[in-house]
C-alpha positions in Angstrom: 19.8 -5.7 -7.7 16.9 -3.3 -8.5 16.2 -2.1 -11.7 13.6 -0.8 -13.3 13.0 -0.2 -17.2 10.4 1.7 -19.9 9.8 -1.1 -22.4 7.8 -1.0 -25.6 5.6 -4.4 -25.6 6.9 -4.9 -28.8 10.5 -5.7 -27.3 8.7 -7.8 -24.9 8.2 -11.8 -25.1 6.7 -14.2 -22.6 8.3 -17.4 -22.5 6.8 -20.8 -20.6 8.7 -23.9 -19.5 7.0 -27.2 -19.3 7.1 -27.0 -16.1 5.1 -23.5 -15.8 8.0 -21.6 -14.7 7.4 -18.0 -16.9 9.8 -15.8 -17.7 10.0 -12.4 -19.6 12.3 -11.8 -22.5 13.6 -7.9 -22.9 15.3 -6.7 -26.0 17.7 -4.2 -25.3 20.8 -2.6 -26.7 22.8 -5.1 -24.8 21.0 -7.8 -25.9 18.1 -10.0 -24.2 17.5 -9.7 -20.7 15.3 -12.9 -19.1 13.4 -11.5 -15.8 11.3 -14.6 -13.9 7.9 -13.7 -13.1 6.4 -13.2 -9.8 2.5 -13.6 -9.3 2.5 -10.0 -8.8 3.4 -9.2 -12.2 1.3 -12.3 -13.8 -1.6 -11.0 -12.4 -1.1 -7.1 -13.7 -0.1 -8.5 -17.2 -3.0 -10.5 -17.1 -5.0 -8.0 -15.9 -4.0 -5.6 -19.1 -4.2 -8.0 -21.8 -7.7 -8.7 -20.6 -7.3 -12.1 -19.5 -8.6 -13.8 -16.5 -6.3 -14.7 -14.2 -7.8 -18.1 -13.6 -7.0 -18.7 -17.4 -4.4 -17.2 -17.3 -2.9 -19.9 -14.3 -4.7 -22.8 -16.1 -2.4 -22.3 -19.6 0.7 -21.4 -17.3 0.6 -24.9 -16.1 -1.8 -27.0 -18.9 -0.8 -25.2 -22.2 2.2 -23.3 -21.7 2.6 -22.6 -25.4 -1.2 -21.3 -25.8 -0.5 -18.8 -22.9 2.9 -17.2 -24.8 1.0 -17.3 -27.8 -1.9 -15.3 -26.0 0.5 -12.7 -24.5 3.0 -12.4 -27.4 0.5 -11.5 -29.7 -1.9 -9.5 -27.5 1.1 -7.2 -26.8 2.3 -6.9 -30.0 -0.8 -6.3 -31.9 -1.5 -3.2 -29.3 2.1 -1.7 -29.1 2.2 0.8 -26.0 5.1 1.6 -23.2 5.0 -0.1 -19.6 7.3 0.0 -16.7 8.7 -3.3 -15.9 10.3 -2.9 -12.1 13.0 -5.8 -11.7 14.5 -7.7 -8.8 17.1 -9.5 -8.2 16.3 -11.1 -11.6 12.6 -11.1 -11.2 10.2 -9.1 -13.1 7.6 -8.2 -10.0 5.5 -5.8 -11.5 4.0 -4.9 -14.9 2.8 -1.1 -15.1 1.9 2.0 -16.4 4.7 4.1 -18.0 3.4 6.8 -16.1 3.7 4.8 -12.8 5.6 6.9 -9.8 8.4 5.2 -7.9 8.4 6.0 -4.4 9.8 3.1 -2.7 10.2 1.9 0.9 13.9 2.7 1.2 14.0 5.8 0.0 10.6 7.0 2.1 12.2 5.0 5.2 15.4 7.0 5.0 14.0 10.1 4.8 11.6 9.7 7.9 13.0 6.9 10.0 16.0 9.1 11.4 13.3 11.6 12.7 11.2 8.5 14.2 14.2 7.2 16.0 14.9 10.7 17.6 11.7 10.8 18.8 11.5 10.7 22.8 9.4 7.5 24.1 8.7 5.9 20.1 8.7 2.3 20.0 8.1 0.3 16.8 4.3 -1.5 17.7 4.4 -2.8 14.4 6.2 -3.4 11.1 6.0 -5.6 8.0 7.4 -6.0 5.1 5.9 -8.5 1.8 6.5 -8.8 -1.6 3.3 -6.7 -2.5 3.3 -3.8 0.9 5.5 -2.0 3.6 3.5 -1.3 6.9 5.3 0.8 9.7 3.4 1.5 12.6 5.0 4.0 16.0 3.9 5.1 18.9 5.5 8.2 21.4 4.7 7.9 25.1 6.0 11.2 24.9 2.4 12.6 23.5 -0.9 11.4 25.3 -4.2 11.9 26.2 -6.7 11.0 28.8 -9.9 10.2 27.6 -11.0 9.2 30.9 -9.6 8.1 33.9 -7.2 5.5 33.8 -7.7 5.4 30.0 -4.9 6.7 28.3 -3.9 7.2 24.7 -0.8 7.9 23.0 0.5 9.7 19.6 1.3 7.3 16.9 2.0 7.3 13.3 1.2 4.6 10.8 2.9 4.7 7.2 2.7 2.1 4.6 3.4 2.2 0.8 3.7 -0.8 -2.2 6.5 -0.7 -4.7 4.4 -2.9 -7.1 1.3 -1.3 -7.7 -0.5 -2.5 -5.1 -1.7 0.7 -3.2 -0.3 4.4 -3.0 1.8 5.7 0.2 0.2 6.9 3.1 1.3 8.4 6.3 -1.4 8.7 8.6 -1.6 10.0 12.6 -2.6 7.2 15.0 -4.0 6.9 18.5 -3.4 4.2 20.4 -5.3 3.1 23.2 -2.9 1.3 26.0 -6.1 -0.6 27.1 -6.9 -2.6 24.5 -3.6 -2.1 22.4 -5.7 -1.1 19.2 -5.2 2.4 17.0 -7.4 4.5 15.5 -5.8 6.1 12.4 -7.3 9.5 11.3 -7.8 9.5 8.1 -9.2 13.3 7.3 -5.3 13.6 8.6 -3.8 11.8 6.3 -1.5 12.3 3.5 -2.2 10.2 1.0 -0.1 10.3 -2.6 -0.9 7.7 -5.7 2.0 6.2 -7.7 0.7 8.4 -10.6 3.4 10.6 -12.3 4.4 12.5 -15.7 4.4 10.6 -18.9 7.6 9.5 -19.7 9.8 11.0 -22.6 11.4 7.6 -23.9 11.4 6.3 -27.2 8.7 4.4 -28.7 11.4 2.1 -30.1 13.7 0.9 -27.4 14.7 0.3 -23.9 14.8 2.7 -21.1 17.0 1.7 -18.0 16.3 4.1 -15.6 19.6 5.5 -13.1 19.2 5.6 -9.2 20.1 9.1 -9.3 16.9 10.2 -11.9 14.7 8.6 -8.9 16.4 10.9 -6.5 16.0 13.9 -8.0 12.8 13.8 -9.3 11.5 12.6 -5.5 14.0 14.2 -3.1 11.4 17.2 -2.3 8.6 14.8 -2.5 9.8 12.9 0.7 10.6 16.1 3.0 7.0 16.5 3.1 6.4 13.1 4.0 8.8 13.8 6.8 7.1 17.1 7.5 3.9 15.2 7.7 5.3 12.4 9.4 6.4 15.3 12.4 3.2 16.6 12.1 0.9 13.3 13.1 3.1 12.9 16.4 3.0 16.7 17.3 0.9 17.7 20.4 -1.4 19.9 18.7 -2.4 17.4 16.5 -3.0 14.5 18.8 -4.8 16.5 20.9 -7.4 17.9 18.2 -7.6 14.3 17.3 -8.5 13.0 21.2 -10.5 15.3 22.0 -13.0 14.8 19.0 -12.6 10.9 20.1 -13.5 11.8 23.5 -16.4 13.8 22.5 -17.9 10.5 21.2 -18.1 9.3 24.7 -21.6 11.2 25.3 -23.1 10.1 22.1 -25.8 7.1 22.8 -26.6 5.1 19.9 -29.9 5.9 19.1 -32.3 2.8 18.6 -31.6 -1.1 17.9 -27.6 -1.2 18.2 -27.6 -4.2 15.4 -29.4 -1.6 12.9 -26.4 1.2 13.9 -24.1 -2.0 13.2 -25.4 -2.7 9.6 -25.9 1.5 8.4 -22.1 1.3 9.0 -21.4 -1.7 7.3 -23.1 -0.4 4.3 -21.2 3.2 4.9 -18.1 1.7 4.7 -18.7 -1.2 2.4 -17.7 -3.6 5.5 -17.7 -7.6 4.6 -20.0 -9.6 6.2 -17.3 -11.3 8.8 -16.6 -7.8 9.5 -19.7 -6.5 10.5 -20.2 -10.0 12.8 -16.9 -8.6 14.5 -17.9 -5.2 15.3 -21.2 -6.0 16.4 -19.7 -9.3 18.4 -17.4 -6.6 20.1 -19.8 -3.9 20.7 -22.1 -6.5 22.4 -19.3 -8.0 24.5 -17.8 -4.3 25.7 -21.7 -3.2 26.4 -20.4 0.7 25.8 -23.3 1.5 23.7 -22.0 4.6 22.6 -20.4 6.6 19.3 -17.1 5.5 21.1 -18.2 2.0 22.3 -18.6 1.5 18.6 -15.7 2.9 17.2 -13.7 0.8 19.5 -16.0 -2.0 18.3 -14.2 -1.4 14.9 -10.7 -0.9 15.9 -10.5 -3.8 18.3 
């Protein structure tokens, strides 16, 4: 069961076993409520009290008392409102009250029935964690020839985290049947943070919010994730998109082709096993070109 609550820190209390198993205590109307912890939500409640999350692990398993001495007082010496989100009796995250639910099955129901009608779409990819929801589908039924033989096709990737752990993005993709890889655009992409109105609950006690509240408040929210959605896998889209790729055929890197390697790396604030990669792949491919090196990346 999912369930997700406005709580005043000063109804909150953290409570550690022996053991290190950590649980959150919620006084409500009803009475206490005892949520486990996930890592997820140790680390954001960590994360706002200011604590390092090394320490943080160390008294969890060393000095289980110290820690719920740490949190207990640190929330209730600096009262504020957070949204706990609940799961099956876990607490998995710890977050602003301001935070904006949009959550995998309520984005998936909106735009998977308009994926599923889509002529030629095949699921390439999908996974689903504790922390993210990736979705990624191609359509035969929209491609492209870069050059002979070289074909791409339409795609769409979306992904969102119900846990604070990134915002929800639908983005157009083409997919290159040679060598299987995508290249999302991003200047395409919708992209929406989990950011919302302040909530009007009391300062004092629990709020439990109500499926239905969600519902309202996000129904006209999602048709334009589905009318972006339609939009990425549209012809006229894909074909502004391939074109612009193609283009980068005739473009000859300029100069030493590690040098072009690293100004990217630094561009795009690419770790140094990353930047091995691309120029590891651009060598091996020999297409010294704008395209030879986006491919580089994507591969």
């Amino acid at each position: 069961t999912k369930q997700d609550m406005i709580v005043p820190t000063p109804l909150l209390h953290h409570i550690t076993s022996e053991n290190g198993t950590s649980v959150l205590n919620i006084e409500t109307h009803d009475g206490v409520r005892t949520f486990r912890t996930t890592e997820n939500c140790r680390r954001q409640l960590a994360d706002r009290l200011k604590i390092p999350f090394a320490y943080f692990e160390r008294m969890r398993t060393d000095q289980p008392a110290l820690l719920d001495r740490n949190i207990d007082t640190w929330l209730h010496a600096q009262p504020e409102q957070r949204m706990v989100r609940t799961l099956d009796g876990n607490a998995r995250a710890f977050l602003s009250d301001r935070y904006r639910r949009l959550d995998n099955y309520d984005l998936l129901a909106h735009v998977y029935p308009m994926l599923r009608e889509l002529p030629g779409a095949r699921v390439e990819s999908c996974e689903v964690t504790d922390s993210r929801m990736y979705l990624k589908v191609v359509t035969s039924r929209v491609q492209f020839e870069l050059a002979p033989g070289d074909v791409v096709h339409a795609g769409v990737v979306i992904s969102n985290s119900e846990t604070g752990q990134g915002s929800l993005s639908v983005s157009p993709l083409i997919f290159r049947l040679l060598c299987r890889n995508g290249l999302i655009a991003a200047d395409q992409s919708m992209r929406k943070t989990h950011i919302g109105r302040m909530s009007e609950t009391s300062p004092d006690e629990v709020t439990i919010f109500k499926d239905d509240t969600l519902a309202a408040d996000d129904a006209a929210f999602f048709l334009k994730v589905r009318d972006t959605v339609q939009a990425a896998v549209s012809q006229a889209t894909f074909s502004l998109i391939a074109e612009r790729m193609r283009k980068t055929m005739g473009i000859k890197l300029v100069g030493d082709p590690v040098k072009s390697v690293e100004r990217l790396a630094v561009k795009y604030l690419l770790q140094e096993h990353e930047k091995v990669g691309v120029l590891r792949a651009l060598i091996k491919d020999g297409d010294l070109t704008g395209f030879g090196l986006v491919n580089a990346v994507t591969g």
